[in-house]
Residue, then its C-alpha position, 0 to 999 in steps of 0.5 A: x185172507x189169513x183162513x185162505x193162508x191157513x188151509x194152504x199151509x195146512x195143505x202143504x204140511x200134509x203134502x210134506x207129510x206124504x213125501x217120505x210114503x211117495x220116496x218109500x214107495x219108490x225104493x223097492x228094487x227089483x232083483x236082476x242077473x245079468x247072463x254072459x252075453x253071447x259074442x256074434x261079432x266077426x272080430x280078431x281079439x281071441x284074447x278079448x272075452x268081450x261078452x264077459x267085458x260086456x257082462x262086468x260091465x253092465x252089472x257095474x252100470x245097474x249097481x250105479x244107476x241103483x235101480x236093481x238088486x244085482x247078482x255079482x257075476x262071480x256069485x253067479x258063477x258059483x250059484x250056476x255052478x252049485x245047480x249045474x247050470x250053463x246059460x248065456x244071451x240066447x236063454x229062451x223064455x221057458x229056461x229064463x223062468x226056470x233059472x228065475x226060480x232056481x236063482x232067486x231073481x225076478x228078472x234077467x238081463x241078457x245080450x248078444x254083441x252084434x258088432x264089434x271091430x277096427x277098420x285101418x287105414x292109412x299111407x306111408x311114404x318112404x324117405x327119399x332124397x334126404x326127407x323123412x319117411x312118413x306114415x298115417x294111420x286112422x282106426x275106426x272102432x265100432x261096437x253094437x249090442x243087442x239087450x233085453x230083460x226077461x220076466x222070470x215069472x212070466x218068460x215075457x220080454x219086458x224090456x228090448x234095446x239096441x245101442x251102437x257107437x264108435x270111435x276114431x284115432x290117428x296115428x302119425x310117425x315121421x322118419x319112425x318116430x310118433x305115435x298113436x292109440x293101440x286096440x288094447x287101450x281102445x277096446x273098453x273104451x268102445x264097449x263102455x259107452x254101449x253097455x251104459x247106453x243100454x244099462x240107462x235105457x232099461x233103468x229108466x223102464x223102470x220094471x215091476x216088482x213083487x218084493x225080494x228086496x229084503x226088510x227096507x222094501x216097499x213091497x213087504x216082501x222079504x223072501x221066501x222060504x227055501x225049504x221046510x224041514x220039520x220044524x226048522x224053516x230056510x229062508x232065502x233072505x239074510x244079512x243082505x236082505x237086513x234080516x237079524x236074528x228075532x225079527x218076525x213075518x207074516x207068511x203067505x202063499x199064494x193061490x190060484x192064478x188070476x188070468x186075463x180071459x182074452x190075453x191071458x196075462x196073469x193079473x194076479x193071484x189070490x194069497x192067504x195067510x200060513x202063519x208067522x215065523x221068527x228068525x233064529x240065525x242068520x246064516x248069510x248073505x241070503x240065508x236064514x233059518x226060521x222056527x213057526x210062531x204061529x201056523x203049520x203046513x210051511x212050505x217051500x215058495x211060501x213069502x215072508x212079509x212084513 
């Protein structure tokens, strides 16, 4: 009985040993943009952006539920901007993995709103004989969105959702004086609910990643090298990614394709080794430069590992 005891205990201190292996595993993020969505509601609200809304809202979502690495929509802006890019919900496939590239993102996340409006009603009776006049009034507010996620390796949809809800308020005024709800106040109140449905419905897809998660990352993957330039390397990862000054990776390239011969489904590819590289200054958020510690021939798109 007491050897019995003794293996499980041993079995459980190896169990406890391999919990903190399983939670690394699990932190790798992948790297997401979130597009405008494109706004095919029939509403009255010019005033109301509601695909921007919609945009600010799903990034605040992904960044809470901390299931992605999120581009800031301003910092989207600015990096669309700098490579004269002008995209929103109805990016096709082919556009997406171009944009991917050009972004740094594995994944984007766009959306059309597919509903979106108030419908009134209501009474009123005029005062007569020494009553009151009296009004009713009941708006119903409803919102529907259509999302999905795109591969920016592949142009595969990965990821397709719709959610919808609805709201309704009163408002009752009797001899003029009441009160009740106004659009203004409602109109977040309405998409919100939506955009959070659908920002849970792909978290828990729980979508792949081959790394650009920076130096904590599961996959090893750190970052790319931008571009080569004689001796001085430009590394897409920087401060943001936890990269310092001094640090050193292992860079690799990779090679051919592997395809599924029926599907054609890229399997994966075959990688060798270039060289290692050191971090000389850290220039941002997102960029580093680098000098070879041993290897030649770097080249733009080549991966940084640790």
């Amino acid at each position: 009985m007491r050897r019995v005891r003794s293996l499980l205990f041993v079995l459980f201190a190896v169990l406890l040993a391999s919990a903190p292996t399983t939670q690394a595993a699990g932190s790798a993020k992948p790297r997401v943009a979130v597009l405008e969505f494109v706004d095919k509601s029939t509403h009255y609200y010019s005033w109301y952006h509601v695909g921007r809304a919609a945009q600010d809202m799903m990034v605040t979502a992904l960044v809470k539920g901390e299931a992605f690495r999120v581009i800031d929509r301003e910092r989207l802006q600015a990096l669309m901007q700098e490579k004269n890019l002008s995209l929103s919900g109805d990016v096709d496939p082919k556009t997406a993995v171009r944009v991917g590239k050009m972004l740094g993102v594995e994944y984007l996340i766009v959306g059309a709103i597919t509903e979106f409006g108030v419908t009134n009603s209501g009474a009123s009776v005029p005062g007569y004989g020494g009553l009151p006049s009296f009004s009713m009034r009941t708006q119903r507010m409803d919102a529907a969105i259509d999302a999905r996620a795109i591969n920016t390796s592949t142009g595969e949809i990965v990821w397709a959702d719709t959610a919808k809800d609805s709201s309704s308020d009163k408002s009752v005024y009797v001899a003029g004086a009441g009160g009740g709800s106004h659009d203004n106040e409602k109109l977040d109140k309405i998409l919100r609910p939506v955009v959070d449905k659908l920002a849970d419905s792909v978290s828990a897809k729980k979508l792949d990643t081959s790394g650009m998660g920076g130096t904590s990352d599961a996959s090893g993957v750190v970052g790319k090298i931008a571009k080569a330039d004689g001796g001085t390397l430009y590394v897409n990862a920087g401060s943001e990614a936890g990269v310092k000054e001094g640090d050193e990776f292992n860079v690799y390239r990779v090679g051919e394709q592997i395809k599924d011969p029926d599907t054609g489904e890229v399997l994966g590819a075959n990688e060798v080794k270039v060289g290692r590289v050191r971090i000389t200054n850290v220039m941002g958020p997102r960029l580093s430069t680098a000098v070879p510690v041993s290897g030649s021939g770097y080249r733009a798109g080549d991966t940084l590992r640790n």
